[in-house]
C-alpha positions as semicolon CSV with decimal commas, in nm:
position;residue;x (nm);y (nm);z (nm)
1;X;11,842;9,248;4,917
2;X;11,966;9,574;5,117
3;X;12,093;9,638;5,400
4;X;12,218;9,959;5,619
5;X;12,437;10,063;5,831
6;X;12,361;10,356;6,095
7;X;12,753;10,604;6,086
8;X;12,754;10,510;6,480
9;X;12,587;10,304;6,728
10;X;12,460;10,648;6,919
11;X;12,116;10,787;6,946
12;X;12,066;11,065;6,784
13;X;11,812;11,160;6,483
14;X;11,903;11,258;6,096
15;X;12,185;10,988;6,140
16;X;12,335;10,927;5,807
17;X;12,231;10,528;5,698
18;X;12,446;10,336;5,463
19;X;12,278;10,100;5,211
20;X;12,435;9,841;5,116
21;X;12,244;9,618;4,834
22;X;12,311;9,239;4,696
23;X;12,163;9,101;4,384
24;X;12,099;8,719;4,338
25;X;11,881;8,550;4,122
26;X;11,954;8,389;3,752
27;X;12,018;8,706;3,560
28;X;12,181;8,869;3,864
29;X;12,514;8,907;3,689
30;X;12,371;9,122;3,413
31;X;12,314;9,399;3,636
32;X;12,533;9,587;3,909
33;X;12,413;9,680;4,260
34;X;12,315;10,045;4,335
35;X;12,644;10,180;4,548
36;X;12,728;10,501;4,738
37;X;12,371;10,526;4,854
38;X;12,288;10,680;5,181
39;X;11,917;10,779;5,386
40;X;11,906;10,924;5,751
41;X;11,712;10,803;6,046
42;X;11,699;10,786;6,381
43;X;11,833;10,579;6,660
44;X;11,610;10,648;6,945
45;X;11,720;10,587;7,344
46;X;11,594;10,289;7,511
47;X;11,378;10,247;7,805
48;X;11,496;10,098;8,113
49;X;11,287;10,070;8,434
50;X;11,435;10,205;8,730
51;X;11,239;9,963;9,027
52;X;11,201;10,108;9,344
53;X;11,290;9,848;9,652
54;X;10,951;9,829;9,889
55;X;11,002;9,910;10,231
56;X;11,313;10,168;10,267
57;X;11,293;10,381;10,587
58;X;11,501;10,601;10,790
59;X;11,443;10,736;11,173
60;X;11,372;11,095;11,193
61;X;11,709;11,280;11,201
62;X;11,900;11,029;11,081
63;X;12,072;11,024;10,743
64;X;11,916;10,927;10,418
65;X;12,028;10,550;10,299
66;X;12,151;10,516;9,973
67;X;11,789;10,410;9,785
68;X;11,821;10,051;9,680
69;X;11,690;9,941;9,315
70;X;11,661;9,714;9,021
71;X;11,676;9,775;8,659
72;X;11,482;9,594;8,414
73;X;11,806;9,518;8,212
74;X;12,169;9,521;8,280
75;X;12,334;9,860;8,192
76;X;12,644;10,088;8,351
77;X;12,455;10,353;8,515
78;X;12,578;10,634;8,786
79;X;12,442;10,909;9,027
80;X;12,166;10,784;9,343
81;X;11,831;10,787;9,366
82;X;11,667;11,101;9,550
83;X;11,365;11,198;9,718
84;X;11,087;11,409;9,754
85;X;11,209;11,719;9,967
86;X;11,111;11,694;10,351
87;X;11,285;11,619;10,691
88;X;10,981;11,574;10,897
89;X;10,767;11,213;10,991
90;X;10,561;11,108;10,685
91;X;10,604;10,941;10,341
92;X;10,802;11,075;10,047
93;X;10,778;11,009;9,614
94;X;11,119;10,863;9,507
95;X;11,287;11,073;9,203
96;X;11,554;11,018;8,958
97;X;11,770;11,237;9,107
98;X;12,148;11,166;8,931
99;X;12,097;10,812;8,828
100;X;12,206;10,820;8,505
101;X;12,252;10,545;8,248
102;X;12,434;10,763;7,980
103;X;12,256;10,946;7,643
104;X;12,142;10,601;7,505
105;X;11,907;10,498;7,765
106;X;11,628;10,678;7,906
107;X;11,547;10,557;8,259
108;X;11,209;10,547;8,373
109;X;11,107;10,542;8,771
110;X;10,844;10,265;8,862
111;X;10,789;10,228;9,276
112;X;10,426;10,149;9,422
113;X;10,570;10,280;9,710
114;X;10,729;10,607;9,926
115;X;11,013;10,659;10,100
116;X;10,912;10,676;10,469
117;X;11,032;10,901;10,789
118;X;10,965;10,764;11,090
119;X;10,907;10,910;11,438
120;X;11,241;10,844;11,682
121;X;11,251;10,720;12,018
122;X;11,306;10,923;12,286
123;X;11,437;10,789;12,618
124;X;11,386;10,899;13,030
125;X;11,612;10,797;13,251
126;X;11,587;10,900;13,620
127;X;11,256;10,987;13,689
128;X;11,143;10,926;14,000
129;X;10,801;10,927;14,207
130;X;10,759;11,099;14,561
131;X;10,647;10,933;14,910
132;X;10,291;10,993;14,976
133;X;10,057;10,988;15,287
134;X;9,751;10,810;15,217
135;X;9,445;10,930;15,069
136;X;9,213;10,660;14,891
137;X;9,402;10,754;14,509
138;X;9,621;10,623;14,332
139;X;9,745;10,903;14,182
140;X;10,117;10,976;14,228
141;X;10,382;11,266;14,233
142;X;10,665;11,225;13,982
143;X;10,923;11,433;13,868
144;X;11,058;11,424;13,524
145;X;11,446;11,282;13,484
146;X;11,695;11,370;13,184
147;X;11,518;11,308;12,871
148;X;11,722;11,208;12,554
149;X;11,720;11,155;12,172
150;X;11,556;11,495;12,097
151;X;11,725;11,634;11,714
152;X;11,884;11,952;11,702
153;X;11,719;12,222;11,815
154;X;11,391;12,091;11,805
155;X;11,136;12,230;12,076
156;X;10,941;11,916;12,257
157;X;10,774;11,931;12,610
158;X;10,752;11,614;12,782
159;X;10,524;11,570;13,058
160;X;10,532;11,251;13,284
161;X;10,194;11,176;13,502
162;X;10,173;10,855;13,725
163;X;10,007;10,640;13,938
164;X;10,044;10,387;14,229
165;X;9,933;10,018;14,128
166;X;9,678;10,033;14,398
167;X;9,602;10,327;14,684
168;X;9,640;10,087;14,951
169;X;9,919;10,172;15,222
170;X;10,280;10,001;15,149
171;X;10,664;10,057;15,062
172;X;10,835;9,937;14,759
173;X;10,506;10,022;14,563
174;X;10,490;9,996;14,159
175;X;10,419;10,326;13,986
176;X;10,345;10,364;13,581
């Protein structure tokens, strides 16, 4: 029988192989095992699959999260998960980025999924709606309050329209 032994447990190829061989049978003893014998192969990196957590999300302008994930085995790894480049509402592919699980792994990214931006919330506080004298609409004067939430120096325009619940004479009225 024969057996070998790789010089270390690294990947790498050409690796120097020591063979080591046994003899057994009856007329074993008459003979002496081949020694000092050497080959070279390879050691090649194994595959681990990087899984993708469904469902990650930020609100536009926020942060990114730190991208959550399985692996298909249990190996020492560093570095995050990254992302397709992009700041604006809409879905992005996840990337390797700097995960890393050292030279004897290769990591492999498997998601059915994307990374997704969504649109933020922006809040109005103090608008108000002006008196009117009747006329048979419903249609009302408002005036825009302090709008909030807006990112940066991003441009937006809000415009507020409204309405009286009904166009029939009255105080305290409802207007949307």
């Amino acid at each position: 029988t024969v057996t070998g032994a790789f010089d270390t447990a690294a990947v790498g190829t050409g690796k120097t192989v020591t063979l080591s061989y046994a003899l057994t049978g009856a007329a074993a003893g008459n003979y002496l095992a081949p020694v000092n014998v050497t080959t070279t192969a390879a050691i090649l990196a194994k595959e681990i699959t990087v899984t993708v957590t469904a469902g990650q999300t930020k609100v536009y302008g926020e942060a990114d999260p730190a991208f959550a994930y399985t692996l298909s085995e249990t190996v020492a790894v560093t570095g995050a998960l990254a992302r397709a480049n992009g700041a604006t509402v809409g879905a992005y592919a996840y990337e390797l980025g700097t995960l890393s699980a050292g030279s004897n792994y290769t990591l492999t990214l498997h998601t059915t999924d994307s990374f997704a931006i969504t649109a933020k919330q922006l809040t109005v506080t103090g608008t108000t709606a002006a008196d009117k004298t009747y006329d048979g609409t419903t249609a009302a004067a408002v005036t825009l309050g302090t709008v909030a939430g807006i990112v940066g120096t991003d441009v937006v325009t809000v415009t507020v329209t409204g309405a009286f619940d009904t166009a029939a004479v009255g105080t305290g009225k409802t207007v949307t």
